[in-house]
C-alpha positions in Angstrom: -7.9 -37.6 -21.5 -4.3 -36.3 -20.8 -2.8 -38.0 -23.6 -5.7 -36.0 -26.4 -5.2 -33.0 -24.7 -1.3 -32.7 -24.8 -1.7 -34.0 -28.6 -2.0 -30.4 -29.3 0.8 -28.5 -29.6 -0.9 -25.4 -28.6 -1.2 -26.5 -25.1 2.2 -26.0 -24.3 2.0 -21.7 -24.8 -0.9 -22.0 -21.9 1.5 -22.5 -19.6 3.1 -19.4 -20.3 0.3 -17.3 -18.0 1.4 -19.1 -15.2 5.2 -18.5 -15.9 4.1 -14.5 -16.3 2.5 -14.8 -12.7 5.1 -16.8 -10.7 7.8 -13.7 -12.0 5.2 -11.5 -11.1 4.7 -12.9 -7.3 8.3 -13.0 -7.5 9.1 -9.6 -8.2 6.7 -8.9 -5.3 8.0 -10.6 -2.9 12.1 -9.7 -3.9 11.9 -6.7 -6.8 15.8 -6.3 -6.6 15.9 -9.0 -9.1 14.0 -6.5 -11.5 16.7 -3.9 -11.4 19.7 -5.9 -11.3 18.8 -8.3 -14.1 15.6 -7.6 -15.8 15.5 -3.9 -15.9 19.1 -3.4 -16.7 20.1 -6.2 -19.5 16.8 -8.7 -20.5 13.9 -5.3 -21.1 17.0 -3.0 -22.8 18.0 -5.9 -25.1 14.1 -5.9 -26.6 13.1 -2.6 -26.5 16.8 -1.3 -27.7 16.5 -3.5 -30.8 13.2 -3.8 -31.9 12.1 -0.7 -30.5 14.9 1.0 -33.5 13.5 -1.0 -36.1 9.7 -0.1 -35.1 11.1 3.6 -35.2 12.1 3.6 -38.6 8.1 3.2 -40.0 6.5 6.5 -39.4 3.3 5.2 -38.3 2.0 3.2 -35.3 3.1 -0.7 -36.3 1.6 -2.1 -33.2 -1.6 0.0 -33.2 -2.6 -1.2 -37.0 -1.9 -4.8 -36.0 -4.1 -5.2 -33.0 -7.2 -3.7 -35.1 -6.5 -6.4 -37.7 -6.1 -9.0 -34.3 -9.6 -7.5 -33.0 -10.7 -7.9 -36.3 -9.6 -11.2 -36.9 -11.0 -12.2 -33.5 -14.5 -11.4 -34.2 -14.1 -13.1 -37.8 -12.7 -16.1 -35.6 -15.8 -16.1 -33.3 -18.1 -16.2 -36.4 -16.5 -18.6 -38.3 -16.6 -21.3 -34.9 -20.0 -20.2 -34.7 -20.8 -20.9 -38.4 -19.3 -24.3 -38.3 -20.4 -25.6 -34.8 -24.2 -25.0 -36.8 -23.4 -26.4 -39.4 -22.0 -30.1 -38.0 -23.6 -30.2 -35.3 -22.1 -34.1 -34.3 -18.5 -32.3 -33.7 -19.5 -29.4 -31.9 -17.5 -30.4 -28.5 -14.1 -30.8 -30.8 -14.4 -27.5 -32.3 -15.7 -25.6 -29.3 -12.6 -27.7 -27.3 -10.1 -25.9 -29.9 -12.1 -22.4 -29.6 -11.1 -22.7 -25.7 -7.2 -24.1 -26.3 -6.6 -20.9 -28.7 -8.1 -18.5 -26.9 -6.1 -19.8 -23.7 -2.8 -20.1 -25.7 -3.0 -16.8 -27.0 -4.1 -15.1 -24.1 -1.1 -16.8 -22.4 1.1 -15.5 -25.1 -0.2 -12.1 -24.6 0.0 -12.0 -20.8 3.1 -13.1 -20.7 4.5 -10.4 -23.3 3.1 -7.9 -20.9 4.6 -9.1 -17.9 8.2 -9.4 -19.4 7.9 -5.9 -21.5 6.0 -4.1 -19.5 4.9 -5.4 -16.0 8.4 -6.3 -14.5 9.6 -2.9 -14.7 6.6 -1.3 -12.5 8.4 -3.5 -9.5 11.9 -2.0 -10.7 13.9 0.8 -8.6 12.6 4.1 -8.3 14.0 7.4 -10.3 14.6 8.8 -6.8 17.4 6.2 -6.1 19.2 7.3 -8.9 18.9 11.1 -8.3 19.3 10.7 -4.8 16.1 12.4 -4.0 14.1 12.1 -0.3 10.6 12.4 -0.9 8.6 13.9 1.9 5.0 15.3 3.0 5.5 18.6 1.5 3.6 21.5 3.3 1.5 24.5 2.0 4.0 26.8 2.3 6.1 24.2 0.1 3.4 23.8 -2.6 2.8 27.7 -2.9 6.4 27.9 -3.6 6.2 25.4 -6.1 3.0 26.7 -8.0 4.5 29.9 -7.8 7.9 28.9 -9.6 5.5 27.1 -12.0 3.4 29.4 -13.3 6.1 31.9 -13.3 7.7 29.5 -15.7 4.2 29.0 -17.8 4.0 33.2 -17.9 7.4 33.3 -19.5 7.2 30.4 -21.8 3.7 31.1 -23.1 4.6 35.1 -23.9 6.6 33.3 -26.3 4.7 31.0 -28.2 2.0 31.9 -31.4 -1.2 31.4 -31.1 -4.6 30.9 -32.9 -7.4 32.7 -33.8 -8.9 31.9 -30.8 -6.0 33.0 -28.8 -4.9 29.4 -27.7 -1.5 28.8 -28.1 0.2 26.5 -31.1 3.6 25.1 -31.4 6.5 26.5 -32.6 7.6 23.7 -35.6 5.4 22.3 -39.1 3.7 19.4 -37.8 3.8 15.9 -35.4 7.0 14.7 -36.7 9.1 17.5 -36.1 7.5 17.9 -32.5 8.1 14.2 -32.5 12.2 14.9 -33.1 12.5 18.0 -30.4 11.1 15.2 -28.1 14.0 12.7 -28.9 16.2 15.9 -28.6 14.9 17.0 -25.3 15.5 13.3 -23.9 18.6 12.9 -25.3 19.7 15.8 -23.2 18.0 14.5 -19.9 19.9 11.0 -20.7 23.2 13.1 -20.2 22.1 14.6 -16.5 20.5 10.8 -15.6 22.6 8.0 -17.2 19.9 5.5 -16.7 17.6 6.6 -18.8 20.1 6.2 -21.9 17.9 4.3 -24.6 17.7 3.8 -28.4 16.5 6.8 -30.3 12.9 5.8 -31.0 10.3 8.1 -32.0 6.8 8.7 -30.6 4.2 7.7 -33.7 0.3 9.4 -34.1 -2.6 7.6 -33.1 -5.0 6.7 -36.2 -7.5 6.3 -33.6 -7.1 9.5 -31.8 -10.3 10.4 -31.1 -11.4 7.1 -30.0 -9.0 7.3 -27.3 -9.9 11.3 -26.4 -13.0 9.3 -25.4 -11.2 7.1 -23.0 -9.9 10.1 -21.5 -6.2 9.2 -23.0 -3.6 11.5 -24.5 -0.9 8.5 -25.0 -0.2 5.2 -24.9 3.0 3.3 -24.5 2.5 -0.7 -26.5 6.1 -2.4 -26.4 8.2 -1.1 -28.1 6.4 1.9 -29.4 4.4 5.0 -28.2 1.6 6.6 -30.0 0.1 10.1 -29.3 -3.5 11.8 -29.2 -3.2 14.0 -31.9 -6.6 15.3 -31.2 -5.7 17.0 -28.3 -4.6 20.6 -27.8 -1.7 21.2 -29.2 0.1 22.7 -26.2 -0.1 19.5 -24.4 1.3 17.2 -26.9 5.5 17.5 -26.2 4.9 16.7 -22.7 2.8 13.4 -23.8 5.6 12.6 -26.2 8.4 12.8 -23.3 5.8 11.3 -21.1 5.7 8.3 -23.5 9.6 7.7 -24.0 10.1 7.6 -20.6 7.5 4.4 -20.4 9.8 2.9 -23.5 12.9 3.5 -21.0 11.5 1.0 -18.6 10.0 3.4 -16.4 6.3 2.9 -15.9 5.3 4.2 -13.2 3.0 7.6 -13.8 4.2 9.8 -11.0 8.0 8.9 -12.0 6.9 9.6 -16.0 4.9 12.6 -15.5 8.3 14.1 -13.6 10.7 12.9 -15.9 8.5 13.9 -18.9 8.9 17.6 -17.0 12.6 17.1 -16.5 12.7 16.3 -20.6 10.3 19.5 -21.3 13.0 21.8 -19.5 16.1 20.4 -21.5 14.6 21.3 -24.5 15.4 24.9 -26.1 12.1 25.2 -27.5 9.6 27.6 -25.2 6.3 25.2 -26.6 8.3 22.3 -24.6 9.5 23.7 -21.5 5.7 25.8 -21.2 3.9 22.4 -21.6 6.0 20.7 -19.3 5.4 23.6 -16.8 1.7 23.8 -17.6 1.3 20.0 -16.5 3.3 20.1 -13.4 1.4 23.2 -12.4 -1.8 22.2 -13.2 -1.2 19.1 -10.4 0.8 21.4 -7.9 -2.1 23.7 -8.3 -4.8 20.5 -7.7 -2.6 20.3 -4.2 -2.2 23.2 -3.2 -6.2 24.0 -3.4 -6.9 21.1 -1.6 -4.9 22.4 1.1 -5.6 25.9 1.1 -7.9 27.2 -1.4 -6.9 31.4 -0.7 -3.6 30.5 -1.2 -4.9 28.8 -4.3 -6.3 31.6 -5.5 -3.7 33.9 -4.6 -1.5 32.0 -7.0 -4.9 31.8 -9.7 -4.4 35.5 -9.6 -1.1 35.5 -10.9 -2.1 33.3 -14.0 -1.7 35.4 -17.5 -4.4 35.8 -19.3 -3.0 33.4 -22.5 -2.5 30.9 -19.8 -5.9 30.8 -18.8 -7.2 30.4 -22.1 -5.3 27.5 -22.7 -6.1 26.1 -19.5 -9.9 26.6 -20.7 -9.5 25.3 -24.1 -8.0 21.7 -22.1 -11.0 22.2 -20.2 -13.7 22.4 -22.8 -12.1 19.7 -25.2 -12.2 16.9 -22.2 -14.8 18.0 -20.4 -17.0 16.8 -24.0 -15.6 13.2 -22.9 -16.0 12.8 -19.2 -18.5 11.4 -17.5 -20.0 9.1 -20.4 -20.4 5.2 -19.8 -17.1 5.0 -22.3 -14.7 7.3 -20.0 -16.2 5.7 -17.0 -15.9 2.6 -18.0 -12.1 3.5 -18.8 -11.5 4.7 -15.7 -12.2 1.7 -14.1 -10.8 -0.6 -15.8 -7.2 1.7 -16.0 -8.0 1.8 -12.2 -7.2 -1.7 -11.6 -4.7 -1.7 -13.6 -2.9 0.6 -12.3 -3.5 -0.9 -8.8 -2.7 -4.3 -9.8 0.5 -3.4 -10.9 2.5 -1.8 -8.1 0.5 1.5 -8.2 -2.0 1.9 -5.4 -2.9 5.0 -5.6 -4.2 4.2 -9.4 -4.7 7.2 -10.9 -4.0 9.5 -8.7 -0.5 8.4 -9.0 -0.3 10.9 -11.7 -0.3 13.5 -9.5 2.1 12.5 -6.9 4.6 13.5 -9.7 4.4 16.5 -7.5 6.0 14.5 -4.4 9.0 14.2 -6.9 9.0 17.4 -8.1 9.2 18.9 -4.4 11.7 16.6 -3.4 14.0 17.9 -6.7 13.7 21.3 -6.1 14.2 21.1 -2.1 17.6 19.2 -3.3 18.5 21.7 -6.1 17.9 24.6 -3.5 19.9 22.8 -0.8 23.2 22.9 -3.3 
């Protein structure tokens, strides 16, 4: 029996999921590894080279070949089907090669993920490179915060054009010069954090936006490339974009994206940037400091401008057509464990803790 099943070459890539999970357990049980060695030469030496020649097509690469692989999967599944009816006397053979290709290739997938992608959630934090203490933060702390925020999101907006609905637009002719001011902004941050020096890769639009406005996503990061929701309100986008390079730069964790995505936004000299950076950061200081203290939520609520609100509202209205349906539900979940499985506990609230980082920042920068 062992000598028919090893006759297959095939069999051999199957034993590439349990490689993924044995560096997996490993990076669990000793992460320093990551850093030191995977983070610093093995992910850069990938992403740095093929990342640059995925850049240099203008559309999504990796989004166009996994609907042609979910495509050729269900043709796959009918075609075993078709032939297991039709000879009948060899159906155990063929159904024995179904099972060794789909193990072999999810093998090959898995273990792409864990050496692209799932290493680097079990690499160092951004804090140990900025020197950064992160604390419980207090009201008092998370008014202040809010307050500088939406200060910064009054400014910045009063700036911007809008539309004919009064919601605001950005500043430039279309995704791929928004796209460039994103590689701009981050190649600014790269001079204040070293680290996060990368090749200059461009974030791509999603053909299937809308599909993934359903999941509730506004980007997604596929190694080596990261596509946008273009369906999205505008104002949102630059911070997505930022959000997305700082996945390709080995940093997965959301909380640590989401803050260096606002660090990116405010290195930019465009006011569309550096007011959707501030919008998102406020929008989760805000979150907090209601849940703490809701009059002194509304104290800061009060001090929202108008064009502010109405962009706040048109987020609002466009999402809330997409949440709570089985699809976005279903998402959740599922993005839920993810999240948790890989070295995220809170799941997705770790989006929000960006605020835990941002506190921290600005208690150092006042300090100095």
């Amino acid at each position: 029996m062992l000598k028919r099943i090893f006759r297959y070459k095939r069999i051999w890539l199957i034993l590439l999921a349990p490689l993924g999970l044995l560096l997996t357990l490993a990076a669990r049980v000793e992460s320093s590894w990551v850093e030191t060695i995977h983070a610093r030469y093995v992910y850069p030496l990938f992403a740095n080279s093929l990342g640059w020649l995925l850049s240099l097509v203008p559309f999504s690469v990796l989004e166009i070949l996994i609907l042609l692989l979910l495509a050729g999967v269900i043709v796959y599944i009918v075609w075993v089907i078709v032939g297991i009816c039709r000879h009948r006397s060899s159906w155990k053979n063929r159904l024995y090669r179904f099972g060794l290709n789909a193990l072999g290739a999810g093998s090959v997938i898995y273990f792409g993920f864990v050496l692209f992608m799932g290493l680097n959630y079990y690499r160092a934090s951004i804090t140990e490179y900025l020197d950064l203490s992160v604390q419980k933060s207090t009201k008092e702390e998370l008014y202040a915060l809010c307050e500088l925020l939406i200060n910064d999101c009054n400014f910045y907006r009063a700036q911007m054009q809008e539309d004919e609905n009064g919601v605001a637009l950005l500043s430039d002719g279309g995704f791929y010069e928004t796209a460039d001011s994103a590689r701009e902004a981050y190649a600014a941050l790269e001079e204040e954090i070293p680290i996060l020096q990368a090749a200059d890769v461009r974030n791509k639009p999603l053909l299937t936006s809308k599909l993934f406005s359903r999941t509730l996503t506004t980007g997604i990061y596929i190694p080596f490339e990261s596509g946008i929701n273009v369906d999205v309100p505008c104002h949102s986008i630059p911070v997505t974009m930022c959000h997305e390079l700082t996945h390709f730069r080995g940093f997965m964790r959301e909380n640590e994206a989401n803050f260096l995505a606002y660090l990116a936004c405010m290195e930019s000299e465009r006011a569309d940037f550096r007011y959707s950076g501030s919008l998102l950061a406020f929008e989760y200081a805000f979150q907090a400091l209601y849940e703490e203290d809701t009059e002194l939520a509304r104290e800061i609520a009060a001090a929202c401008d108008a064009a502010v609100l109405r962009d706040i509202q048109a987020e609002d209205d466009y999402w809330n057509q997409f949440r709570n349906t089985v699809v976005s539900e279903i998402s959740d979940e599922i993005y839920e464990g993810y999240l948790q499985s890989n070295n995220q506990e809170s799941g997705l609230k770790s989006y929000g803790e960006m605020i835990d980082l941002l506190l921290a920042y600005y208690r150092d920068f006042s300090e100095t």
